[in-house]
C-alpha positions in Angstrom: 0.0 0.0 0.0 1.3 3.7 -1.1 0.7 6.4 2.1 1.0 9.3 0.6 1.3 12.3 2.8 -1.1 15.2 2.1 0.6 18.1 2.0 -1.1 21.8 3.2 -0.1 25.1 4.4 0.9 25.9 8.1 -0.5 28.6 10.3 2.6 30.7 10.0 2.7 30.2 6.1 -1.2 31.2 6.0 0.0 34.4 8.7 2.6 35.3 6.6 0.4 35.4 3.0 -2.3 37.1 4.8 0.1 40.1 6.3 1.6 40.5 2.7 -2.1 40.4 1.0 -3.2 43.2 3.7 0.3 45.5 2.9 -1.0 45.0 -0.4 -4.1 46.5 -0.4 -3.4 49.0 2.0 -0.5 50.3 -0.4 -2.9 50.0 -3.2 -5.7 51.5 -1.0 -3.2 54.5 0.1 -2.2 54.9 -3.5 -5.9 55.3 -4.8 -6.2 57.5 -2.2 -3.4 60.4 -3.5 -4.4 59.7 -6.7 -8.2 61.3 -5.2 -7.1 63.6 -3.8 -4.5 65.0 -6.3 -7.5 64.5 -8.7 -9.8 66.7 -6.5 -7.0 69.3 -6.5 -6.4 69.1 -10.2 -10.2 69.7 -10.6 -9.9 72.5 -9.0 -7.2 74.2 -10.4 -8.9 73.7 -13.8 -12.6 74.7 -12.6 -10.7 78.3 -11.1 -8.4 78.5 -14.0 -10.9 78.1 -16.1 -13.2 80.7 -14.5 -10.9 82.9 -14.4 -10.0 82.9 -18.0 -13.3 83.2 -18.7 -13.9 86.2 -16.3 -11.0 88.1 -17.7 -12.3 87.7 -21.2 -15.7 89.0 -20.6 -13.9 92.1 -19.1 -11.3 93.1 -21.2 -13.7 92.5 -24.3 -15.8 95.0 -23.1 -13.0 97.6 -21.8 -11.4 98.1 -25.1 -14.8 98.4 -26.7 -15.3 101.2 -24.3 -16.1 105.0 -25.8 -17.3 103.8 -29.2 -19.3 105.9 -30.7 -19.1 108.8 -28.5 -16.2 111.4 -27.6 -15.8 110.0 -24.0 -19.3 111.5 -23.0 -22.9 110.9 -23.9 -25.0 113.5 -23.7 -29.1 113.0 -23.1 -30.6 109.8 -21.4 -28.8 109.1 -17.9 -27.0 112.1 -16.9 -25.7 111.6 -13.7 -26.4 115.5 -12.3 -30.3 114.8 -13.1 -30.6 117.2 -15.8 -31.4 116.4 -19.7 -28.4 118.1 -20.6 -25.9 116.3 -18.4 -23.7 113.7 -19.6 -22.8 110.1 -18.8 -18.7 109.5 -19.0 -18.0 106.4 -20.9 -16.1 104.9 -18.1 -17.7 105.3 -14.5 -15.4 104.3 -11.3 -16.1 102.6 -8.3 -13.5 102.1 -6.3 -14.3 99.4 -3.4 -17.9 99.8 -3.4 -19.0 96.8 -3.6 -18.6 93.4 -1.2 -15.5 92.2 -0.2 -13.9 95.3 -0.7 -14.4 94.8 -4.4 -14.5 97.6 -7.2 -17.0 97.8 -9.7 -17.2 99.7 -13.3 -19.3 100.9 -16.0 -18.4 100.5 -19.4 -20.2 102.5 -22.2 -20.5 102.4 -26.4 -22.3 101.3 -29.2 -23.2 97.8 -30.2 -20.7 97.1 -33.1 -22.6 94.6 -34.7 -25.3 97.1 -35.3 -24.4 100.4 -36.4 -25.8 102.1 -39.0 -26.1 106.3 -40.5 -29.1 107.8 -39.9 -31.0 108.6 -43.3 -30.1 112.3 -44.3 -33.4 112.4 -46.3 -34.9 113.4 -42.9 -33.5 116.1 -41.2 -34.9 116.1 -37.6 -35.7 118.8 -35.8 -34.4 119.7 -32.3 -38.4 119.1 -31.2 -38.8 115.5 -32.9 -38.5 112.3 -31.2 -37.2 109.7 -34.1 -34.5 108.9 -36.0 -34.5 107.3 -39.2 -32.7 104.4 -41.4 -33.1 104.0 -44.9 -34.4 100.5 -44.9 -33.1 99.9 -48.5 -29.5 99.8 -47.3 -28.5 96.5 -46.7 -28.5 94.8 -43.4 -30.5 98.4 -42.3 -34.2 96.8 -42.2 -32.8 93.7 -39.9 -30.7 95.8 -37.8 -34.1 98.2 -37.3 -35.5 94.9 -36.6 -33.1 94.1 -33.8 -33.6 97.0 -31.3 -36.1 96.9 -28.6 -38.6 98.8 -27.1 -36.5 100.1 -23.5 -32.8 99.6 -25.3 -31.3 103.1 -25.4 -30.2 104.4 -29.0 -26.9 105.9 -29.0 -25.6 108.4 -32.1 -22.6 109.6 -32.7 -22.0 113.7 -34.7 -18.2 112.9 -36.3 -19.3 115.4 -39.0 -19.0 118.6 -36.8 -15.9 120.5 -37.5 -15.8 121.2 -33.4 -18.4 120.3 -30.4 -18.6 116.9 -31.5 -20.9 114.7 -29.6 -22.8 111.8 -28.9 -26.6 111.2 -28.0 -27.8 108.8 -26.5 -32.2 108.4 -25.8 -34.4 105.2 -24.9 -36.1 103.7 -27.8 -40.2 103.6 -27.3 -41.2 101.6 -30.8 -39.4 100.9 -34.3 -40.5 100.4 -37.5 -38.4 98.6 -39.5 -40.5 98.8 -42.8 -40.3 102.7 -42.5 -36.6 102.6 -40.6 -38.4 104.8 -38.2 -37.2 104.7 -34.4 -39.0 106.2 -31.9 -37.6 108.0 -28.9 -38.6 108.8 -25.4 -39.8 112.6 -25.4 -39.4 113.7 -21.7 -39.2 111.0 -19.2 -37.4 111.1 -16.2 -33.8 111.8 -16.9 -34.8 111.3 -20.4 -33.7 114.0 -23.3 -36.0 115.0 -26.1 -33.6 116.1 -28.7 -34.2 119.8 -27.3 -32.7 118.6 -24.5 -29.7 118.6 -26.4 -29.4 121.2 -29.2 -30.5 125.0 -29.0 -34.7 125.8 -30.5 -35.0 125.9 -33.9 -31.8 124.2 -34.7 -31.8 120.8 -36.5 -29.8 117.4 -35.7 -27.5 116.7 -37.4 -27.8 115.3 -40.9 -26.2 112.2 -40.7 -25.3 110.4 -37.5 -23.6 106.7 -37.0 -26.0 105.5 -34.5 -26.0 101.6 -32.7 -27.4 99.9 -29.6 -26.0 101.5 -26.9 -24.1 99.1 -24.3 -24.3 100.3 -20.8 -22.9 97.5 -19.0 -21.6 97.6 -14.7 -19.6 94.5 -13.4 -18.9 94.0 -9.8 -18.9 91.4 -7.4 -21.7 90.0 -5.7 -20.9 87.8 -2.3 -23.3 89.1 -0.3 -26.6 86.8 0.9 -27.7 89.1 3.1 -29.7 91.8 0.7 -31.9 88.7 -1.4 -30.5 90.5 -4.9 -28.5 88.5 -7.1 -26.9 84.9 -7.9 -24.1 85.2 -4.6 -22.9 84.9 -1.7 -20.2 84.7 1.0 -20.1 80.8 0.1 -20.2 81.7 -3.5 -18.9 85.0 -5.0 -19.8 85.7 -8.6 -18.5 88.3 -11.4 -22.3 90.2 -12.2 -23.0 91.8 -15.3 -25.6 94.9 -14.9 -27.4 96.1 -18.0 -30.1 98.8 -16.9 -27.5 101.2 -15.2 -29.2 100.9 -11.9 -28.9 99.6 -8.4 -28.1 95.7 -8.4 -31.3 94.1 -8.7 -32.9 90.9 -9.7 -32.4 90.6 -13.3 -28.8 91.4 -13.4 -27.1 88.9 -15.3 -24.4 86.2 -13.4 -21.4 85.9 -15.4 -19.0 83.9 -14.0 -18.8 81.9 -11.1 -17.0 82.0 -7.6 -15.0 85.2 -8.9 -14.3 86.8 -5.4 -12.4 90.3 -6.8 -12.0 92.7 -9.1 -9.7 95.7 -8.8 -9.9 98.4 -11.8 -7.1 100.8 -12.7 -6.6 103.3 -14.7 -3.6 105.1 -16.5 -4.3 108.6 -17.9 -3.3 110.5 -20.9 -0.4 112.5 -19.3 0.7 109.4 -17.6 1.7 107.7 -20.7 3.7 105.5 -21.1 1.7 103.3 -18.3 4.7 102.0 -16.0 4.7 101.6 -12.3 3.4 104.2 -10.2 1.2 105.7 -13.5 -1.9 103.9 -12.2 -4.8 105.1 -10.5 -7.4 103.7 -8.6 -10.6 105.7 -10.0 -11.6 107.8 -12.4 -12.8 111.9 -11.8 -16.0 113.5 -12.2 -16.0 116.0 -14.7 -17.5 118.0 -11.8 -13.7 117.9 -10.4 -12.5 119.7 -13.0 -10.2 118.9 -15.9 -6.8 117.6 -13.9 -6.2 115.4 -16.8 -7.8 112.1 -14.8 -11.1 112.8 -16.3 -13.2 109.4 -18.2 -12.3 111.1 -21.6 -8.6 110.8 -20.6 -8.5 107.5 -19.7 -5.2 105.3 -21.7 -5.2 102.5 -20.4 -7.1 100.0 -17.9 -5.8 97.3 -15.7 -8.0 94.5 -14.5 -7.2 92.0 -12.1 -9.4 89.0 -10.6 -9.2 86.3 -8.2 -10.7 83.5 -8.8 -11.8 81.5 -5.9 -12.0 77.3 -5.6 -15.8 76.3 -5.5 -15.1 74.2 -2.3 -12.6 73.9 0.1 -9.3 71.6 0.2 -10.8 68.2 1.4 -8.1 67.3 3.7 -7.8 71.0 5.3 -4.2 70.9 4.9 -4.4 74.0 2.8 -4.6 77.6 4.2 -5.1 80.0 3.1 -6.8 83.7 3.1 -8.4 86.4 0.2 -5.0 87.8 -1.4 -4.1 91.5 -0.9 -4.9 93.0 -4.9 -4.0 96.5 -6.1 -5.6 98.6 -3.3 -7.8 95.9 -1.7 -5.5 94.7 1.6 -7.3 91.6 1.4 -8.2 89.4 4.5 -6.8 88.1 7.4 -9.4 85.5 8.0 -8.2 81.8 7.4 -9.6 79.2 5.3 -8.9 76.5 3.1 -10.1 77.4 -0.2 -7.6 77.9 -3.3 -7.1 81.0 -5.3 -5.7 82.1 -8.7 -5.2 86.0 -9.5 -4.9 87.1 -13.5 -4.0 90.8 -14.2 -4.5 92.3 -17.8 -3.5 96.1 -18.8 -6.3 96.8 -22.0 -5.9 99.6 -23.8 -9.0 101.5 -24.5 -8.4 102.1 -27.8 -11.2 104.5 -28.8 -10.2 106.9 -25.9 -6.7 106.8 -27.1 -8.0 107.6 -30.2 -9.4 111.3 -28.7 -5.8 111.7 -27.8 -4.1 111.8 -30.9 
């Protein structure tokens, strides 16, 4: 008869297979978990970078279209004194008026995509309250088609030999069979065209007239006032469009975008180097000291861009950065920042300059 001995492992063999299996896993456990977290942190870097990008963009797109159409002031609808005679500078300063410390501006000019010369088959008197487009002109009878009832119109004299200027009324109905475009008469800050040339004198004959863009980004982190998309936990970059107080239908425009800080390099500053930039922009009620909106050069923006939650692990520290003449906060947390700074030059104010 063949014994033959069956063979299996011993207890310390199984000991020993079972403490290598469980340094296994836990080395493949420890690695999955750095790859997480570097994934988490990688997300977030992208999510503010991309923000960010996006934020600046939307700025500086507007900045350098700032002033077209006008000779750095508008005259008629909005004047900031409360007269119909007062004008609205094309570039309006706020300098940390709004939450955390953050500025704010207002950009204005004319909708490139829709100008268009006012027909000088009609020459409108001082008294009337349209403007018309020869709807035979291409593109004219869609463009017509495109303003709204509560838009502003904004036109631009670049005929006059001197005292050139730039109009700007609320639109009340259009026609675009006729080209005809109805203005506000007299409401509220609202110029008639009286409000704006002498009795008995007519407009001018032709005028390059568009859209007018009167657009105010600041910062909204505050969940206190019930207006708008943020809060403490979630600043965002706003985009107002009625030149008024912020209010429920401005427009968000980029998320967890915690500051902006504008400045500004002036005419008889140039060139813009360091120690040429200012942190507002005059009045014209201060008098002409060459840091009026019409002398404005050159604009520097600069945004921080904020992570939408907080480093998981709460090894990171960190606090909202000290930007331009914001000193920032000495309050710790754990979220991560980016900053971006562009210099834009405002190329149709330059333009006044030469």
């Amino acid at each position: 008869m063949i014994i033959r001995h069956r063979q299996a492992f011993t207890l310390i063999e199984l000991l020993i297979a079972i403490a290598i299996g469980t340094f296994v896993v836990a080395a493949l456990y420890n690695l999955f978990t750095v790859q997480l977290k570097q994934f988490l942190y990688q997300d977030l870097q992208m999510e503010m970078h991309q923000n960010i990008r996006l934020a600046m963009d939307v700025l500086t797109r507007s900045a350098r279209n700032t002033g077209m159409g006008t000779n750095g002031q508008v005259l008629g609808a909005l004047g900031l004194s409360g007269n119909t005679d007062s004008s609205l500078p094309v570039i309006i300063s706020y300098d940390g008026d709004g939450p955390f410390g953050s500025d704010a501006v207002t950009l204005v000019s004319m909708d490139p995509e829709l100008v268009m010369y006012s027909d000088a088959d009609y020459l409108t008197d001082c008294t009337g309250t349209s403007v018309h487009f020869d709807p035979t002109t291409p593109s004219y009878k869609d463009k017509v088609s495109e303003l709204e009832v509560g838009e502003y119109l904004l036109c631009y004299d670049g005929t006059a030999r001197s005292d050139r200027a730039a109009y700007m009324w609320q639109i009340t109905a259009t026609d675009d069979t006729t080209g005809e475009v109805t203005v506000d008469a007299a409401s509220g800050l609202t110029a008639d065209f009286a409000g704006v040339c002498e009795s008995g004198e007519n407009m001018p004959i032709s005028m390059e007239c568009s859209r007018a863009e009167i657009v105010t980004f600041y910062i909204d982190a505050n969940d206190s006032d019930g207006v708008g998309a943020g809060s403490t936990e979630h600043p965002v970059l706003m985009m107002d469009l009625d030149y008024e107080s912020p209010d429920d239908d401005d427009v968000p425009v980029v998320d967890h975008i915690e500051d902006l800080q504008v400045e500004y390099c002036f005419a008889n500053d140039e060139p813009c180097g360091s120690g040429s930039w200012n942190d507002s922009v005059d009045t014209y009620s201060d008098g002409d000291d060459g840091n009026d909106p019409d002398d404005v050069y050159m604009m520097r923006m600069s945004v921080v861009s904020r992570s939408s939650r907080e480093d998981p692990r709460h090894l990171y520290t960190g606090a909202q950065l000290s930007l331009a003449n914001n000193s920032g906060s000495g309050d710790a947390d754990h979220y991560y920042r980016q900053v971006l700074s562009s210099e834009v030059s405002v190329r149709n104010m330059r333009a006044l300059q030469w």
